[in-house]
C-alpha positions as CSV (number, residue, x, y, z in Angstrom):
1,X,43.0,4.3,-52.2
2,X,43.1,3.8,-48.8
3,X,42.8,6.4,-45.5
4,X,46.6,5.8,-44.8
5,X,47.6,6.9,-48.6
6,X,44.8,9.7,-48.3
7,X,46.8,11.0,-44.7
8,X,50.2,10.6,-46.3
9,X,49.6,12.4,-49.8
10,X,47.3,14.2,-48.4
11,X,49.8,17.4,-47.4
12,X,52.1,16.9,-50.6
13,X,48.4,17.4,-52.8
14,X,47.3,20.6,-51.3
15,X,50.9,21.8,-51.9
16,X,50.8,21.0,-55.4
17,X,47.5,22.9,-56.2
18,X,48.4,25.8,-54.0
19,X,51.9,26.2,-56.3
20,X,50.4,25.1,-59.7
21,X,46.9,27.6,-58.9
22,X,49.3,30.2,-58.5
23,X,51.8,29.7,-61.4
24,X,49.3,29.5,-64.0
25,X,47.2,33.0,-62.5
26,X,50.4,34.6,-62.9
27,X,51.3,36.3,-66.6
28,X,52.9,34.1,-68.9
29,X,52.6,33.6,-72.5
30,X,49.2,31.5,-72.5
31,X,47.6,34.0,-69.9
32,X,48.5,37.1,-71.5
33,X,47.5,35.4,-75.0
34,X,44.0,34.7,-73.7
35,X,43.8,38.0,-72.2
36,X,44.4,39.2,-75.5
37,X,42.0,37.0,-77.2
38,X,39.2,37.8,-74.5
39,X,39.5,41.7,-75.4
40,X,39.9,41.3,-79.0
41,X,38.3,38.4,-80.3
42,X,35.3,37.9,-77.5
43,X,34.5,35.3,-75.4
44,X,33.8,32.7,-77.4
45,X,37.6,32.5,-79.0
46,X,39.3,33.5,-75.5
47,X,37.4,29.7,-74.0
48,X,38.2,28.1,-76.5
49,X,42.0,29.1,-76.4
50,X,41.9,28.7,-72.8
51,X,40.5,25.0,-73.0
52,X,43.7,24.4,-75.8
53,X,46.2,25.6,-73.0
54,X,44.2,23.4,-70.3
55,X,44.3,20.2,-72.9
56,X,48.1,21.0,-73.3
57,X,48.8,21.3,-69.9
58,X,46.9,17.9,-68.8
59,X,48.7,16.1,-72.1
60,X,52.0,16.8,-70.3
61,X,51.0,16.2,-66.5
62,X,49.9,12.6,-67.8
63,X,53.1,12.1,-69.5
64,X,54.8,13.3,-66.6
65,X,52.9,11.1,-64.1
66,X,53.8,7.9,-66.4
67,X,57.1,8.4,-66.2
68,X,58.0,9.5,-70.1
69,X,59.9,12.4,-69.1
70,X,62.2,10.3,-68.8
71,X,62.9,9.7,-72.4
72,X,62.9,13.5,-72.9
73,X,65.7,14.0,-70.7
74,X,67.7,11.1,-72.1
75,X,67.0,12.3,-75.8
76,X,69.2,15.6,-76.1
77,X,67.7,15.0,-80.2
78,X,64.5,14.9,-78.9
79,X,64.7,17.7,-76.1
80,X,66.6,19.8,-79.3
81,X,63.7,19.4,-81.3
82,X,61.2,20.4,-79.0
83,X,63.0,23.6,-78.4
84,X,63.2,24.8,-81.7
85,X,59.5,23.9,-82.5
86,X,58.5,26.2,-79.3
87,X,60.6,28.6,-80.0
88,X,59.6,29.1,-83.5
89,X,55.9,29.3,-82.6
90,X,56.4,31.8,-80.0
91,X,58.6,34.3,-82.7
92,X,55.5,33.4,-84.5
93,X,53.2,34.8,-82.2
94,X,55.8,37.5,-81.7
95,X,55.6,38.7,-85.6
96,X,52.1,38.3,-85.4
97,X,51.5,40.5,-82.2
98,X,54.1,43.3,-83.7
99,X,52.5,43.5,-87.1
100,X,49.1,44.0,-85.4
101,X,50.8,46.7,-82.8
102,X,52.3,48.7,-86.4
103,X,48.8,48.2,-87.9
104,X,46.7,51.0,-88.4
105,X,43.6,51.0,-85.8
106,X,40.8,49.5,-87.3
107,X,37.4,50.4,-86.0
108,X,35.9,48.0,-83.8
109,X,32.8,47.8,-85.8
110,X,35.3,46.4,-88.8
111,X,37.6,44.2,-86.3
112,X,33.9,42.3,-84.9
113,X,33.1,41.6,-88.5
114,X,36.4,39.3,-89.0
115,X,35.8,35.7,-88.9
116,X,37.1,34.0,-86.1
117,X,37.5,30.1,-85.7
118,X,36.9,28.7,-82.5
119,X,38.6,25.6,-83.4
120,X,41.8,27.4,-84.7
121,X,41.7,29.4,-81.2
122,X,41.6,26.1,-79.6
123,X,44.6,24.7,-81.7
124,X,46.6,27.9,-81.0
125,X,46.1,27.4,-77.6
126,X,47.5,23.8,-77.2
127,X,50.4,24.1,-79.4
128,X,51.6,26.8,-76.4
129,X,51.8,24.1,-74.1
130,X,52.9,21.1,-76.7
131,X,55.5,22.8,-78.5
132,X,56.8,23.7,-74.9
133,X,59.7,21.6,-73.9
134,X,60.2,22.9,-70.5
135,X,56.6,21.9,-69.4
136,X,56.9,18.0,-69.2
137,X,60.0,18.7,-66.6
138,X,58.1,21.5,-64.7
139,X,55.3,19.1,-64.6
140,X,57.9,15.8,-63.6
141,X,59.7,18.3,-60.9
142,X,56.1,19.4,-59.7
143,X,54.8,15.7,-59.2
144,X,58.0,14.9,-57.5
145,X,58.5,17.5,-54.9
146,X,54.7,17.2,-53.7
147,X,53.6,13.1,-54.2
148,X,57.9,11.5,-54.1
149,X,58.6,9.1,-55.8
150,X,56.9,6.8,-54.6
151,X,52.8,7.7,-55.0
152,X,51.1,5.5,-56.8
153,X,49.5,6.3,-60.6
154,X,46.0,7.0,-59.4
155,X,46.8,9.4,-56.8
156,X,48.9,10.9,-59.6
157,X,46.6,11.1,-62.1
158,X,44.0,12.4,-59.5
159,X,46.8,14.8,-58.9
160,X,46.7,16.5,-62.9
161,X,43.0,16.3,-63.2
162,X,43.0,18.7,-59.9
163,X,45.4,20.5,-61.3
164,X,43.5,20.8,-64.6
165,X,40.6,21.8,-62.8
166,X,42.3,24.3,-61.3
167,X,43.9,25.7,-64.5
168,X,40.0,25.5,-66.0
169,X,38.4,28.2,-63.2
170,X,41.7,30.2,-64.0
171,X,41.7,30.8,-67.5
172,X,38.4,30.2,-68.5
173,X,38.0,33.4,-65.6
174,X,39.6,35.3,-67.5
175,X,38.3,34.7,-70.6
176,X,35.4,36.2,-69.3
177,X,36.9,38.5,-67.2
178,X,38.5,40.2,-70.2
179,X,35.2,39.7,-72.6
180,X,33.7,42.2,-71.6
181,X,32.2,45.6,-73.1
182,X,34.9,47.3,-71.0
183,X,37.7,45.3,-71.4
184,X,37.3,45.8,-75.1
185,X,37.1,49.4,-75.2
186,X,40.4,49.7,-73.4
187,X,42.0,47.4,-75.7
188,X,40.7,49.3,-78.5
189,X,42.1,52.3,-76.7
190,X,45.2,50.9,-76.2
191,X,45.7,48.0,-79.1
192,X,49.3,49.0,-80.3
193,X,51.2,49.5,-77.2
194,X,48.9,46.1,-76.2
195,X,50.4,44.0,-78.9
196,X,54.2,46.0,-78.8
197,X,54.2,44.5,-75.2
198,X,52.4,41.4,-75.7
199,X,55.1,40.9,-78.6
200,X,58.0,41.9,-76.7
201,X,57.0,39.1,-73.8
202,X,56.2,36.3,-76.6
203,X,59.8,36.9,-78.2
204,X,61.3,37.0,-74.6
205,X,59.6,33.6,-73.9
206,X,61.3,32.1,-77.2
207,X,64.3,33.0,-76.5
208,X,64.4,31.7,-72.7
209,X,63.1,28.6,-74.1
210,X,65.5,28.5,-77.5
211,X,68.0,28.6,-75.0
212,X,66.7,26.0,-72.3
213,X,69.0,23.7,-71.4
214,X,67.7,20.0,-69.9
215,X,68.3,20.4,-66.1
């Protein structure tokens, strides 16, 4: 690319990381299921989820810089079917995060014992972002407003591998922010009103997007 594509994306790039570091540092479904993770599964399981969301979220910036939104927003079938997939794995991860929050506490001794797969983590942490049908257009709105219409691929795809870096520091931080010894204890302390909440905010999250309409 040349220094007159560099000066004239240049201001539309930084704005882009700025707004997209900032959205996905905020709590949200994926963050607050990492979090989660971090405190009750360990480190190991909380990176691995946080590299699913990170894979999820690139899958969609790369459709988005492509320009196959587009058939999303044609496709009211398509953009019907998305919805109820991500939907129904949120309520998933709703039942899942209420049954644990009614559970008895176990004791952490038993709880570290429980098998954990890291590619299952991994998995659950890219279908957040794949079964999301609001992310493609958050991603299509994102490019436009900061690059037009106008920037050429490589600047864009530059664009979501920033952005993916980005979202890497993020949530990977807090996998291990939330790992540790401390963070753990208070999640023991505090496991059922934990989940109650974390619950509540995944079956919030369905229904906002069960009931997403295509802009």
């Amino acid at each position: 690319m040349t220094a007159d594509l560099w000066t004239q994306y240049l201001p539309g790039l930084a704005l882009i990381l700025s707004i997209f570091t900032i959205g996905v540092a905020s709590p949200g479904p994926a963050t607050l299921m990492i979090m989660g993770t971090a405190m009750s599964r360990g480190r190991p399981s909380a990176v691995a989820l946080s590299l699913g969301v990170v894979t999820g979220s690139m899958f969609w910036g790369c459709f988005a810089a492509f320009g196959f939104v587009a058939a999303i927003k044609a496709s009211a079938e398509l953009f019907t079917a998305m919805k109820l997939a991500g939907g129904c794995y949120l309520l998933y991860l709703a039942f899942k995060s209420w049954r644990s929050a009614m559970a008895r506490e176990k004791p952490q001794q038993v709880q570290a014992m429980q098998p954990v797969s890291i590619r299952r983590c991994f998995v659950q942490g890219l279908l957040i972002h794949l079964t999301n049908p609001k992310a493609p257009l958050v991603w299509l709105a994102t490019l436009s407003v900061g690059m037009g219409n106008t920037a050429p691929l490589p600047l864009l795809m530059l664009t979501v591998l920033l952005c993916a870096f980005m979202a890497m520091i993020v949530f990977v931080g807090y996998a291990f922010l939330f790992s540790t010894m401390a963070a753990s204890r208070f999640y023991m302390s505090f496991r059922r009103p934990f989940d109650a909440v974390l619950g509540f905010l995944f079956g919030a999250a369905a229904i906002k997007i069960l009931t997403a309409r295509i802009a």
